[in-house]
N, C-alpha and C positions, 0 to 999 in steps of 0.2 A: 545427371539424370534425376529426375524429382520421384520424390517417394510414391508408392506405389497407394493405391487406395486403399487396399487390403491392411497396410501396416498402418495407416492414420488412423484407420477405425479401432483397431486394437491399443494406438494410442491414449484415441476417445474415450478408452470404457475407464481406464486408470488416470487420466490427467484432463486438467480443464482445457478448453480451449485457448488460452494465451498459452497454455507449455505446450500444446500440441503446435502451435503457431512458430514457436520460439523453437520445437525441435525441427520445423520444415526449413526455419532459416540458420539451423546449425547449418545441419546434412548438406545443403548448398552451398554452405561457407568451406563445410570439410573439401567438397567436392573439388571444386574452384583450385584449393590448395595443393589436392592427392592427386589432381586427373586421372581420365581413363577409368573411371568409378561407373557403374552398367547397372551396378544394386549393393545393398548394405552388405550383402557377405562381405565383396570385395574391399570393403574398409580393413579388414584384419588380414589384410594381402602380409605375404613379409613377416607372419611373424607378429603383426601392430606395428615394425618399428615406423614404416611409411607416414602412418597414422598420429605415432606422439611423436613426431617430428613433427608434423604438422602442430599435433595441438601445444607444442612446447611455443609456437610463435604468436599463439594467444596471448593477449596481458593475462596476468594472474588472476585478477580481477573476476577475471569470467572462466575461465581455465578449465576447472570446475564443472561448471552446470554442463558449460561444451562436451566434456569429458560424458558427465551423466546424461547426457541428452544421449550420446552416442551409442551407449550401453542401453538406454531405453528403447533406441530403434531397433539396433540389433534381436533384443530381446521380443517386439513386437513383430519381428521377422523370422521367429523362432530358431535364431542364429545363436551357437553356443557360445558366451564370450571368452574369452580367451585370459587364463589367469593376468597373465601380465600387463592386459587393459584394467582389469578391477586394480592389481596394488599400485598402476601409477595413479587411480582416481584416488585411492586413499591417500598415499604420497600427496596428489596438490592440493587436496580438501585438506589436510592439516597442514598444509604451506598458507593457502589462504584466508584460514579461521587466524594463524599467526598472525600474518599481515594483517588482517580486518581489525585484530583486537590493537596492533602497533599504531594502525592509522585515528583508532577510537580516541587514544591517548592523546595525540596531537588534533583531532577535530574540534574545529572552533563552534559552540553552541551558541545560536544568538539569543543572550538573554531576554529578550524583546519578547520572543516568541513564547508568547503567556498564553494556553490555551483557554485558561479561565478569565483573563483579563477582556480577551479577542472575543471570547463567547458572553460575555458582558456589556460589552461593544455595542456587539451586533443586535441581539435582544434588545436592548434599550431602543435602536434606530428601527428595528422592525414594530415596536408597539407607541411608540410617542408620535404625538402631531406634532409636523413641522410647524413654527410658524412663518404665519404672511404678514407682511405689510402694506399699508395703503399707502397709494401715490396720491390722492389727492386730499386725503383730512390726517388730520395733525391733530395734536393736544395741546394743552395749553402753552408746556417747552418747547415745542414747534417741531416734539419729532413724530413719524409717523405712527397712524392708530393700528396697533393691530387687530386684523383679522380673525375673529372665529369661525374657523375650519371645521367641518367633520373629518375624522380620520379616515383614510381611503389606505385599500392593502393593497401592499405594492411586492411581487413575486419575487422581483429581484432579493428586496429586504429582506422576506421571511425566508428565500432558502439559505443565505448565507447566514442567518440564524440557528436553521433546524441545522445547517453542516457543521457548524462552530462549536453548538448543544451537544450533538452526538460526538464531536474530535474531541470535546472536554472531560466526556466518559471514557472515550476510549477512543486515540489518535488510529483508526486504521486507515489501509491505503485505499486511494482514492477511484482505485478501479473498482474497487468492491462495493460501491457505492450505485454504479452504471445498473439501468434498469431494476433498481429495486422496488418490490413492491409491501401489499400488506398483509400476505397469505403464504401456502406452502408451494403456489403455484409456479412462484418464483423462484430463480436461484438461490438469491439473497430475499430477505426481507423482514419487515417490522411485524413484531407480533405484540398490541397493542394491548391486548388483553393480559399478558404475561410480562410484561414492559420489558422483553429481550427482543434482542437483534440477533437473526440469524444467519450465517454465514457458510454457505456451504460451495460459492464460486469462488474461488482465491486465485493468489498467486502462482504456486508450487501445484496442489493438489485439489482434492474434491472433499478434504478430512471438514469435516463439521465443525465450525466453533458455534459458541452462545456467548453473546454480550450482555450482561445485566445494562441497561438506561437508568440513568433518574426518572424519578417525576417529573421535576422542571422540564427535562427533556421532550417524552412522553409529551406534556403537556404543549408545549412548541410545536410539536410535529401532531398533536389532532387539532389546533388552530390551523395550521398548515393544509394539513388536506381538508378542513372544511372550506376553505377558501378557494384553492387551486380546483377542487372538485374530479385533481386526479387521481386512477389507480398507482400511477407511481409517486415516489418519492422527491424525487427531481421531473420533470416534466420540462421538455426542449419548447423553447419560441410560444407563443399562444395556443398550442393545441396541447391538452392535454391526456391526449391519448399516444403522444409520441415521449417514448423514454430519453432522458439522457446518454448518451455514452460517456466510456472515460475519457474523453480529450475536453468534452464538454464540463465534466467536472474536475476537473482539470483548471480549465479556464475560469470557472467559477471560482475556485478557490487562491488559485492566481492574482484573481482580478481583485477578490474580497483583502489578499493581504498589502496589496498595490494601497486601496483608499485606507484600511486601516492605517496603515504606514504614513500615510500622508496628512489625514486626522488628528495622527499622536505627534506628528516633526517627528518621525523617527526614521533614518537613513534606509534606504531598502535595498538589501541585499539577495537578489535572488537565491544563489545558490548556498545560502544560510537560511531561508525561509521555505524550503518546499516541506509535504508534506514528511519524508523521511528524517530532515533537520526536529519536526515538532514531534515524531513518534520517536529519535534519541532525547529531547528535551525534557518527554514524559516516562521514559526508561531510565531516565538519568535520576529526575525526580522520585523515583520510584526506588530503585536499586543501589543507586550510590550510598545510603546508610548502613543495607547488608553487604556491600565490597568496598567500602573506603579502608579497609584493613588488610586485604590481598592484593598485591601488587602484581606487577605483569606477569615475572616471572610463575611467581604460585599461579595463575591463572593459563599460563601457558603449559607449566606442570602438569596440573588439572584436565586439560584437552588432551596436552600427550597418551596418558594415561587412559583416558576414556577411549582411544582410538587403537590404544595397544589391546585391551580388552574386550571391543568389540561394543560398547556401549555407546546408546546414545547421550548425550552430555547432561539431559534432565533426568533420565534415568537412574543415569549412574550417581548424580548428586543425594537425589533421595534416598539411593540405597546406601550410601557411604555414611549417610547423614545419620539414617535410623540404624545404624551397627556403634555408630559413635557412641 
């Protein structure tokens, strides 16, 4: 049975529309599994055990969100959850930060994936004239003359520009890109005057972030929209009144690491090059100098510990940090 309208809306007011999407196609994965499910009470039939039988034949991987997705419905159905649904989500949220941090260890980075080098790239091809050559006059060594061109702007070039500029400040993901614009009117958008990006459609939640930009940047993206002439940032096909979506920037960024790749002779590996591969490359770049000296175990330590006391893991860091 598909959720009722009443609880989607109640999902709306707390989560973005991708987790409100993502918990419609929990609850019909549970469904499928539990059968005979009429409405969300009926998920804590039994006690839950019906329930983490089920969610135990989840991969670990997602175990998790499943888990929280499940308790969000519940909750949005103003259903009391049942202690023993909360300590198994604890139990596989610290199964799976384990895992996460096991597989870090062994994840292969491709060092290729430069995002300053990429965003160097790109810039240069979006502001240089190509040249031409003549088929019918030659110079004196018989090769052909070139052509004086005016420069002509080309859409394709400058977005994989301004997207390169912006991954190089700061690698976010590529949904949160979809529809943005240059005001508050949007979810996301560029505030040109204050050179931050603001973020308030994510992934998970609706929590606000601010991105500082460079100038370089900044300056990429007001050539960009003088040109394009549109409200948005990314602008679908020739009309620039129709926004991107995420598959579409998706495919843009895809496509941009396709020709890069093939420009530099350098092998292309998809699934070492999507955007999650370059937001570990610039974590790694980042973090690796204050954790090259804690090793798994002290970091799995660390999580134990933050889970046993109820803390969330930044939290608890600063305050452990500042009693030191």
């Amino acid at each position: 049975m598909k959720i009722s309208n009443t609880v989607i809306e109640q999902l709306r007011t707390k989560y973005s529309e991708q987790t409100v999407k993502q918990a419609k196609t929990t609850y019909n994965r549970i469904c499928k599994l539990m059968k005979n499910i009429e409405q969300p009470s009926d998920l804590q039939r039994n006690e839950c055990v019906d329930l983490i039988e089920c969610l135990d034949t989840i991969p670990l991987c997602s175990r998790s969100v499943c888990t929280s997705m499940v308790i969000s419905i519940l909750k949005a159905d103003k259903q009391k959850v049942m202690n023993c649904l909360t300590e198994y989500l604890n139990v596989v949220y610290l199964q799976s930060r384990k895992d996460n941090i096991r597989m870090r260890h062994i994840k292969k980075i491709n060092s290729n994936l430069d995002s300053k080098k990429m965003c160097d790239f790109f810039c240069d091809i979006a502001s240089n004239v190509p040249k031409r050559y003549s088929k019918t006059t030659f110079n004196e060594d018989g090769k052909p003359n070139e052509i004086k061109g005016r420069w002509r702007f080309s859409v394709q070039k400058s977005n994989r520009a301004v997207l390169y500029s912006i991954l190089n400040d700061m690698p976010c993901r590529l949904t949160e890109f979809a529809s943005m614009g240059f005001n508050d009117e949007y979810d996301n958008y560029i505030d040109l005057k204050t050179n931050q990006m603001i973020i308030r459609k994510q992934k998970s939640s609706n929590r606000k972030r601010i991105i500082e930009l460079s100038d370089h940047t900044i300056d990429i993206i007001k050539f960009h929209i003088l040109n394009t002439g549109s409200d948005y940032l990314f602008h679908k096909g020739i009309d620039p009144k129709t926004p991107m979506n995420a598959s579409n920037i998706n495919d843009l960024y895809f496509h941009a690491n396709k020709f890069y790749c093939k420009e530099k002779n350098i092998e292309y590996v998809p699934k070492q090059m999507g955007i999650h591969s370059l937001r570990a490359c610039k974590e790694t770049h980042n973090l690796e100098p204050l954790l090259k000296d804690i090793s798994e175990e002290q970091m799995l330590a660390i999580l134990d510990t933050c889970e046993k006391m109820g803390h969330g893991f930044g939290t608890a860091v600063l305050s452990y940090y500042r009693q030191a």
